[in-house]
Each structure stands twice: as C-alpha cells, then as structure tokens.
ZADRENZA-905679 format. One record per residue (C-alpha): chain; y negated, z, x negated; residue in one letter. Coordinates in Angstrom, 2 decimals, padded with zeros to 5 digits. Layout:
BEGIN
[node "A",[Y,Z,X],"a"],
...
END
This chain:
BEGIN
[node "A",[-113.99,037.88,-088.11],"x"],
[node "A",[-111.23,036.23,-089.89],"x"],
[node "A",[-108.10,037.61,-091.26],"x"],
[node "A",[-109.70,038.38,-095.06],"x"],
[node "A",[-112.42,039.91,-093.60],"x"],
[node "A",[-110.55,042.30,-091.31],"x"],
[node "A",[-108.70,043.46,-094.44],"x"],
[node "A",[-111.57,043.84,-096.36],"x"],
[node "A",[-113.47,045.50,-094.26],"x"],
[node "A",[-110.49,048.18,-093.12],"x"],
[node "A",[-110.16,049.03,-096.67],"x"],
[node "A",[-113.34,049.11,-097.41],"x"],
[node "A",[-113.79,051.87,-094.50],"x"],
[node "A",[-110.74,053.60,-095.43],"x"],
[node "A",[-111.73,054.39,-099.19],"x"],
[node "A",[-115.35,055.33,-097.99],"x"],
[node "A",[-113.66,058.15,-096.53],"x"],
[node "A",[-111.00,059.11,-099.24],"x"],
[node "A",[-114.13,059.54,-101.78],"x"],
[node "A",[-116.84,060.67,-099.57],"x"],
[node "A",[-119.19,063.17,-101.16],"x"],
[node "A",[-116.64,066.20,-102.55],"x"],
[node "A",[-114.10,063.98,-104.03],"x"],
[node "A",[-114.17,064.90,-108.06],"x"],
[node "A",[-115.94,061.82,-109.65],"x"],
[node "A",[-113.07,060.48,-112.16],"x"],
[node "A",[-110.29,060.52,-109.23],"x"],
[node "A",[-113.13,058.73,-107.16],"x"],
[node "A",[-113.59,055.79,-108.90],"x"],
[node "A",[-109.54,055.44,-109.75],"x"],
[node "A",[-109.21,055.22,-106.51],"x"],
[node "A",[-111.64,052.62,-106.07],"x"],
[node "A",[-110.64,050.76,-109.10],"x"],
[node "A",[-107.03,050.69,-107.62],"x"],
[node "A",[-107.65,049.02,-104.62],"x"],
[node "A",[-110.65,046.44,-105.54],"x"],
[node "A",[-110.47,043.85,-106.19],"x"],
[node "A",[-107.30,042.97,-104.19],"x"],
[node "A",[-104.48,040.57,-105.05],"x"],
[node "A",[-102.88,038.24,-102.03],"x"],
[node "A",[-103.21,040.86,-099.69],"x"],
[node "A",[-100.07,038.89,-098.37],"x"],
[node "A",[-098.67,042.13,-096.52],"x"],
[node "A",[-101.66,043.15,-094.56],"x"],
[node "A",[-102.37,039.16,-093.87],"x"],
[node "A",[-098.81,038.88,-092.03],"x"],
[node "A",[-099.65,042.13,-090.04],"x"],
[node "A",[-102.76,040.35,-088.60],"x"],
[node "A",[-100.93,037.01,-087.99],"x"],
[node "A",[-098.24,038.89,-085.97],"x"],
[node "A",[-100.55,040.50,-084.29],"x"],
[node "A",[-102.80,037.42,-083.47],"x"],
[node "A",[-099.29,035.94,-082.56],"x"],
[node "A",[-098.51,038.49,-079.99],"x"],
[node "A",[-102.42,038.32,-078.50],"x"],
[node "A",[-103.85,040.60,-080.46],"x"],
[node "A",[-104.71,042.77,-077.67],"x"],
[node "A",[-105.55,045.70,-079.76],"x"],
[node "A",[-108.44,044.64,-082.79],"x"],
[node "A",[-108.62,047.91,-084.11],"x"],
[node "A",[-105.58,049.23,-083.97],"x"],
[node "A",[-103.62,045.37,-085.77],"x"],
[node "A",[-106.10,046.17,-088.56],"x"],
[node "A",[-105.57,049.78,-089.04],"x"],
[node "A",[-101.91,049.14,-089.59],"x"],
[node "A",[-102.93,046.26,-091.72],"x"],
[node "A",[-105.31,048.70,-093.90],"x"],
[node "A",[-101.80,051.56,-094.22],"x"],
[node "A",[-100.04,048.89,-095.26],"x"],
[node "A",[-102.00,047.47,-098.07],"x"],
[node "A",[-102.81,051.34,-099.06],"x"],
[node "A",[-099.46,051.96,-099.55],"x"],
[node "A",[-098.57,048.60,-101.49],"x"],
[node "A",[-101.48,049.72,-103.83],"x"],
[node "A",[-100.07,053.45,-104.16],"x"],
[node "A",[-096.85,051.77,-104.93],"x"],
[node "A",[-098.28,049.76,-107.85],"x"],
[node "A",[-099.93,052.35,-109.30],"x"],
[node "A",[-097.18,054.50,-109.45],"x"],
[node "A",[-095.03,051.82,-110.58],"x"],
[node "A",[-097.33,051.07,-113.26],"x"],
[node "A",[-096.66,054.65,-115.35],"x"],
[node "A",[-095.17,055.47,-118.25],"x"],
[node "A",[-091.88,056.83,-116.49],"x"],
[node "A",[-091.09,053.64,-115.01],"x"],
[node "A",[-092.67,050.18,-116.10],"x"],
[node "A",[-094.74,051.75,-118.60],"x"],
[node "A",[-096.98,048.71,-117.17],"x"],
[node "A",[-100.47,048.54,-119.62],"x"],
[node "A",[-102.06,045.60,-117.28],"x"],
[node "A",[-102.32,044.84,-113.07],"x"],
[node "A",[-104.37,041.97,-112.07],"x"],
[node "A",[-105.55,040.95,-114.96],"x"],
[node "A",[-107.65,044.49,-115.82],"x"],
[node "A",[-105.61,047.69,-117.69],"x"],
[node "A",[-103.60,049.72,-114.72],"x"],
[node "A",[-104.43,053.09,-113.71],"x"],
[node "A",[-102.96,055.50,-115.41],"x"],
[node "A",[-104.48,053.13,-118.96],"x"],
[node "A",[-107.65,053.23,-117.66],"x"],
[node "A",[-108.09,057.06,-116.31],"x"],
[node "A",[-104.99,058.73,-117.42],"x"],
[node "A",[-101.50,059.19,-115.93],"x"],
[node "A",[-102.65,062.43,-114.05],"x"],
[node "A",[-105.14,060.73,-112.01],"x"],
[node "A",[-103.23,057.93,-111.48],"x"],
[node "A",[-100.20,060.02,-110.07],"x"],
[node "A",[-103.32,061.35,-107.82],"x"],
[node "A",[-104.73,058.20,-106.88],"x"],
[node "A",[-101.04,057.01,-105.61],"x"],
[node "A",[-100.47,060.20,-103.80],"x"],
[node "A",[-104.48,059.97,-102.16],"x"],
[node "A",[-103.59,056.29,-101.36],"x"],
[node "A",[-100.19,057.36,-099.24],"x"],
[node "A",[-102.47,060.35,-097.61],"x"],
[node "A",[-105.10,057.78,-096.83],"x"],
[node "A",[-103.24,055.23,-095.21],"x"],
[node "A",[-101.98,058.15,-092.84],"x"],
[node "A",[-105.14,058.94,-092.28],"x"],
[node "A",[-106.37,055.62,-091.26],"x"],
[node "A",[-103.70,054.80,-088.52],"x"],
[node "A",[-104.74,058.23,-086.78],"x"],
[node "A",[-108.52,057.68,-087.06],"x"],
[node "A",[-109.14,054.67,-085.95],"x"],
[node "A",[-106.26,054.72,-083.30],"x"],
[node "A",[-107.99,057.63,-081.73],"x"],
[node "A",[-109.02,054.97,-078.20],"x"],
[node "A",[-104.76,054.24,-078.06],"x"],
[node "A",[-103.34,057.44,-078.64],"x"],
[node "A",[-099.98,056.12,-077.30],"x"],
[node "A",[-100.25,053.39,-080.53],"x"],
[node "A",[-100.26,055.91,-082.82],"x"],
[node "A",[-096.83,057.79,-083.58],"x"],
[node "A",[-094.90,053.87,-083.19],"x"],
[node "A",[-097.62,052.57,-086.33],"x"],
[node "A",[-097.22,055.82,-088.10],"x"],
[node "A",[-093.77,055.95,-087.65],"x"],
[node "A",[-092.71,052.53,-088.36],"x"],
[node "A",[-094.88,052.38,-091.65],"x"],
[node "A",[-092.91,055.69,-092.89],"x"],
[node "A",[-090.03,054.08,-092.43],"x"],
[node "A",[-090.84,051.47,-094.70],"x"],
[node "A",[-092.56,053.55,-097.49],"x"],
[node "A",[-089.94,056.44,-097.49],"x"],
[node "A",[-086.19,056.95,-097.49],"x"],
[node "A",[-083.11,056.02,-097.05],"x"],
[node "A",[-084.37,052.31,-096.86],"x"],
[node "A",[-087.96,052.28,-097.94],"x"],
[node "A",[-090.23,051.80,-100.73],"x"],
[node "A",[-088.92,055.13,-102.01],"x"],
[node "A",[-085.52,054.36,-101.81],"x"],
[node "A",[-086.17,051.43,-104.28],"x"],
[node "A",[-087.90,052.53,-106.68],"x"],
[node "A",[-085.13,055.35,-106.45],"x"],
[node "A",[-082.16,053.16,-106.94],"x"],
[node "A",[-083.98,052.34,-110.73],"x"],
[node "A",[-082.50,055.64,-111.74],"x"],
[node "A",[-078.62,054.63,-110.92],"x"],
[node "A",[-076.31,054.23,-112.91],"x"],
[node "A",[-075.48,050.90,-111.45],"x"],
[node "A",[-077.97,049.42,-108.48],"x"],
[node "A",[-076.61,047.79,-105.26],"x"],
[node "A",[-079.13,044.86,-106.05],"x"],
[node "A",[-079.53,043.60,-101.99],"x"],
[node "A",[-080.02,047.06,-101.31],"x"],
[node "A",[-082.67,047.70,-104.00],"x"],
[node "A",[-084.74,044.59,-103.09],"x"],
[node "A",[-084.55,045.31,-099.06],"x"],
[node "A",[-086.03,048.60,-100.14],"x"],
[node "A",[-088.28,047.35,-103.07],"x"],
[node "A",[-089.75,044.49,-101.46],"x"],
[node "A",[-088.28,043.51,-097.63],"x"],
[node "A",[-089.11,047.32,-096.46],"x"],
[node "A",[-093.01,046.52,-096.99],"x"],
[node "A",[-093.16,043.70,-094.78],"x"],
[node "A",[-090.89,044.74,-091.97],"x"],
[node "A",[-093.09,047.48,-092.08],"x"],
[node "A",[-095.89,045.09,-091.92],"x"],
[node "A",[-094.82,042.64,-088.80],"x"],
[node "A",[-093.36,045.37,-087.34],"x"],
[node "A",[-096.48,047.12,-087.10],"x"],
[node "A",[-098.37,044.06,-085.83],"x"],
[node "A",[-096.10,043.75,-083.12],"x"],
[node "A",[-096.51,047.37,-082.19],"x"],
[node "A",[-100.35,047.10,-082.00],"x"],
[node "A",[-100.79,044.07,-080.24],"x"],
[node "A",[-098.05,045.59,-077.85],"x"],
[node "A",[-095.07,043.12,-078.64],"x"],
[node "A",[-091.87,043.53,-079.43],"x"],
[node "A",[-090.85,044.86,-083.39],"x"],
[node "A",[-087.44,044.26,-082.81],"x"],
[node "A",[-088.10,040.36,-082.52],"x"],
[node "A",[-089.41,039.74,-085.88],"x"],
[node "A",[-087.20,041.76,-088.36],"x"],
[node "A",[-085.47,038.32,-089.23],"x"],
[node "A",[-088.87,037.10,-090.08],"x"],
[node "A",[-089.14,039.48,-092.03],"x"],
[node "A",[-086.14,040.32,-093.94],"x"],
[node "A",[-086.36,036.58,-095.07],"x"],
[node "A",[-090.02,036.77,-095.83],"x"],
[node "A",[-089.36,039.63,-098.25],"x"],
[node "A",[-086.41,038.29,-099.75],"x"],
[node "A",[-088.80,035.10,-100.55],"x"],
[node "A",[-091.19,036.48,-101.82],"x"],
[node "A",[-089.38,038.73,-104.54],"x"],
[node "A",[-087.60,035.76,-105.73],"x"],
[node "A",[-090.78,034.23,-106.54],"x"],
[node "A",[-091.82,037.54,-108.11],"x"],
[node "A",[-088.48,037.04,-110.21],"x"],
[node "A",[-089.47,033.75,-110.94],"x"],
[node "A",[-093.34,034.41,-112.05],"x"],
[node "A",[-091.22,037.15,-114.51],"x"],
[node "A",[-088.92,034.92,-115.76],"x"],
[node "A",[-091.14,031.92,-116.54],"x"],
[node "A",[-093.44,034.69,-118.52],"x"],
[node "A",[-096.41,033.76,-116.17],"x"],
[node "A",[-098.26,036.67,-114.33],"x"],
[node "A",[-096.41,037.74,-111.20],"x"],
[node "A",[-098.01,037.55,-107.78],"x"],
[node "A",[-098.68,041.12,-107.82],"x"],
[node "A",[-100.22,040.78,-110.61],"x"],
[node "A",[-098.21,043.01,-113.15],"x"],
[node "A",[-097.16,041.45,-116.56],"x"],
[node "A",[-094.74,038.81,-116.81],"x"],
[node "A",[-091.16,039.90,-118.41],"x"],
[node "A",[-091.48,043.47,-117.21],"x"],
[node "A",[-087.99,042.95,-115.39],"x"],
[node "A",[-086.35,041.72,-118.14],"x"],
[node "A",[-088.02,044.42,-120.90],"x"],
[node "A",[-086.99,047.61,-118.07],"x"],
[node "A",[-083.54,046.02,-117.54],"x"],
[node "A",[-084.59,045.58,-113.72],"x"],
[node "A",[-082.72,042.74,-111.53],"x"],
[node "A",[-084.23,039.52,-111.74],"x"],
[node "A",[-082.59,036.47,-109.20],"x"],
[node "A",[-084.16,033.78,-111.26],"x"],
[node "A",[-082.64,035.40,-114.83],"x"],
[node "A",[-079.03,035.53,-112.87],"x"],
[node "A",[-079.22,032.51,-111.12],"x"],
[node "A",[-081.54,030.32,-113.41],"x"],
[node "A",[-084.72,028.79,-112.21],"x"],
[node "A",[-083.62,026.16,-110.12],"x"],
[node "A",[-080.58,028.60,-108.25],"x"],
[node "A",[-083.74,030.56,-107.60],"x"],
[node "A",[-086.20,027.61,-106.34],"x"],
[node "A",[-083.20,026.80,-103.96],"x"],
[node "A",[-082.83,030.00,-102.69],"x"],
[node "A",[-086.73,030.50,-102.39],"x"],
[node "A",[-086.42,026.99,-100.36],"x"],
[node "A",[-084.05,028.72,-097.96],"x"],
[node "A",[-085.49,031.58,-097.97],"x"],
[node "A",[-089.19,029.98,-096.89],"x"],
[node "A",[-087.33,027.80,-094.10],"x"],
[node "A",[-085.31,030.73,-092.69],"x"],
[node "A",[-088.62,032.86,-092.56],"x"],
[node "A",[-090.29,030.26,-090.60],"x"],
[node "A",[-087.11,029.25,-088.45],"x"],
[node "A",[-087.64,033.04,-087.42],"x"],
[node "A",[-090.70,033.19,-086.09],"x"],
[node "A",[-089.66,033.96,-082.08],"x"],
[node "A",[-091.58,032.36,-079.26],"x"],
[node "A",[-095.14,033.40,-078.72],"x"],
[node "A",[-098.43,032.10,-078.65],"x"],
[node "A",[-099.17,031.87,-082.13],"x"],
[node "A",[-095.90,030.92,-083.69],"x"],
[node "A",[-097.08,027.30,-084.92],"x"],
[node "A",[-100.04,028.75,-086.71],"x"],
[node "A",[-097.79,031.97,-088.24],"x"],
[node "A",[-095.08,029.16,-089.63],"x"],
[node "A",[-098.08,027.38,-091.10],"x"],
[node "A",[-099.30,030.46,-092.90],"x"],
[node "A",[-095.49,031.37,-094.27],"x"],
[node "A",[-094.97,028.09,-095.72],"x"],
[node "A",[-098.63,027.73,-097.55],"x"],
[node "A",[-098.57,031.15,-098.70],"x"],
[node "A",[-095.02,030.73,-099.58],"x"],
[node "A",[-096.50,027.84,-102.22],"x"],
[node "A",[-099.49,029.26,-103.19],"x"],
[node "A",[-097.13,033.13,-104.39],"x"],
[node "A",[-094.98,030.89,-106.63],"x"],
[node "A",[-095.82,029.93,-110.15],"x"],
[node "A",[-097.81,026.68,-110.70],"x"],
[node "A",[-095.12,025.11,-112.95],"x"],
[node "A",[-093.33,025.00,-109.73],"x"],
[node "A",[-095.82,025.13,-107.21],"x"],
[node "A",[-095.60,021.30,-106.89],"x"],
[node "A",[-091.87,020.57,-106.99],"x"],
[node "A",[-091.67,023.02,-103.73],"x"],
[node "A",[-094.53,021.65,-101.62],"x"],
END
C-alpha cells in the first residue's frame, strides 16, 4: 500500500468512527465535508516517509500517527476559517465550514477532529501499548501550548507578535510533530530529525506567504491575500518575492541536508525537494526546479 493510500485509508477509518450511527446528522456530514477531499496531505506524507526511513517496523502504528496528524491540521483549518479569526468564506476550492453548516458546528467539527485524532493513536495502537503515550504525547506537544498550534494561533491576539515564534508554532510545530512521530513508531530516534523539520516548516510557510502574496490560492488551500487583509506576517510581503524564493531555496536545501543517516534518507530528500516544488506557486514553480 503506498503512502496516499495509507493516509486515505487511516482517515477514512478514523471518521467512520467519529460519525458512527448516534452522531446528530448535520455535525456528521461537517465532519466529513472537512476532511474529504484532502489537500497535499504533506504532514501525514512526511510521517510515513520517516517512518519508512527508520524501517517502518510498526505499519499500524506510522499510520495512526499519520491519521492524528492530518486530523488535527484539518481541526486547525476549520477553526481558522471562522469569523473570529480569518473570517475565511472558501478552503480548497468549496465554501469552509462554518459557510457551509454554520459557525456552531464548525467550532464542533474542530473540537470532534482534535478528540478524534486522540482517539485514533489509542485504538489502533492497542498491539504496542508502550507506542502509545510517546505518539500521544509528542502530537500534544505540537497542537497545544507553549509552542504548538495553539500557541500560534494565540500569538494573533498580541499586541505585537514575535514573528519566528509565531511561525515555529503556526506552521514548524505540525511537522515536528509529524517526523517526530514517525520516528517514534517505527522505533527511531525523534531527537534526530527536529532539524529536518524545523527547516521543512519554515519552507513550507514561506511558500504559503508566497501563494498569499502573488494572490494565487495557497497550498492549504485558503484564499489568497488573507495575510495581508487580517494584518498577519507574510515573509514574501517583507522580504519581496525573490528575498522569499531565496530563502525558500535555503530553506528546501537545509531540510534535505538534514535528513540523518538511515536507510531511507535518499528517497526522503527526493520527496522534500519535489514536494518542496510542487507546494509553491506555478509562476515560480519553474524558476526553483
């Protein structure tokens, strides 16, 4: 089964349960309609490869971990999406929760999503008990606070924002989150690919800053000058679009530079530099290949 298909699958499983018979109808199919059709799918994706990396020598548990992680990148959009904080009327290309059902249910469907990604990591870890507080653990780190998800969206509210810390929380948390917890299940070492990372995160919100600046879609999908419209930080809008494309440059070589010795590092540096290319806008997509 390939990477895709792993994800797929996991999520599939893991919103069978969250609206098994009982769940009220409308809150049902938000949830449903929040998570499919997926975007990249670029954090769950790295999970796998670090797992596959490291031997993969536990299936189920690499793609339970992947599933939490995507579930909580999906609460996070949905949430991010309302009225009190983008005020976002599109996601992917179709209008965003809280448009289509109504900013109740879509303040439910984010909080289901967090509960459900819980939920996965301790069903389907059941066979590795000893697997399951490090996943659970490490993915609340990177969803909560002082340095996670949380903490970002938090530091939206200040007075003045700390902009590396914002985006390490924002955007890096997620996918140290996401290798770390690869690691964990295919019983590596987390600790050797937080450089990976931290650079991999970085990247990929200064393409997200450049999608918003260009006024193209981003690659998650929300509508292009959001930053600029909430009076968010945007790298490519302080540092112009070619600062930015250098820095993404770096950013893409230092992620791959990272990528410690294992089995699998030739095919994970592979995978960071095409998806790299394929998450930036196509007016650029070209110039950085």
């Amino acid at each position: 089964m390939d990477l895709s298909d792993r994800i797929e699958t996991g999520m599939q499983t893991a919103v069978r349960h969250a609206t098994a018979n009982g769940c009220p109808d409308k809150l049902s199919k938000a949830l449903r309609y929040a998570v499919f059709p997926g975007g990249a799918r670029i954090r769950p994706r790295l999970c796998l490869a670090v797992a596959l990396a490291c031997g993969d020598r536990d299936p189920k548990a690499a793609t339970a971990a992947a599933t939490a992680v995507e579930l909580f990148h999906c609460a996070s959009l949905v949430h991010d999406d309302m009225p009190c904080f983008d005020n976002a009327n599109t996601r992917r290309g179709k209008p965003s929760v809280h448009v289509e059902y109504g900013e109740e249910i879509a303040l439910l469907v984010g909080d289901g999503l967090i509960v459900s990604a819980f939920e996965t990591i301790a069903r389907e870890t059941q066979h590795a008990p000893d697997l399951t507080a490090p996943i659970i653990s490490t993915v609340a780190n990177a969803v909560g606070t002082p340095y996670g998800l949380v903490a970002g969206q938090a530091w939206e509210s200040e007075p003045e924002i700390n902009i590396a810390a914002y985006h390490r929380a924002k955007t890096a948390s997620l996918f140290t989150g996401a290798v770390s917890c690869g690691a964990i299940a295919a019983r590596g070492n987390p600790l050797d690919w937080f450089a990976l990372a931290d650079a991999l995160g970085a990247a990929y919100q200064v393409a997200d800053d450049l999608y918003d600046a260009m006024g193209e879609t981003g690659s998650m999908g929300k509508p292009a000058g959001q930053d600029q419209l909430n009076g968010k930080p945007n790298v490519a809008l302080e540092l112009g679009v070619e600062g930015a494309l250098k820095r993404l440059h770096e950013l893409v070589h230092q992620a791959a530079d990272a990528v410690p010795d294992c089995e699998g590092a030739d095919m994970l540096q592979a995978m960071i530099r095409k998806e790299a290319t394929r998450l930036m806008p196509k007016k650029l997509a070209a110039s950085a290949a």
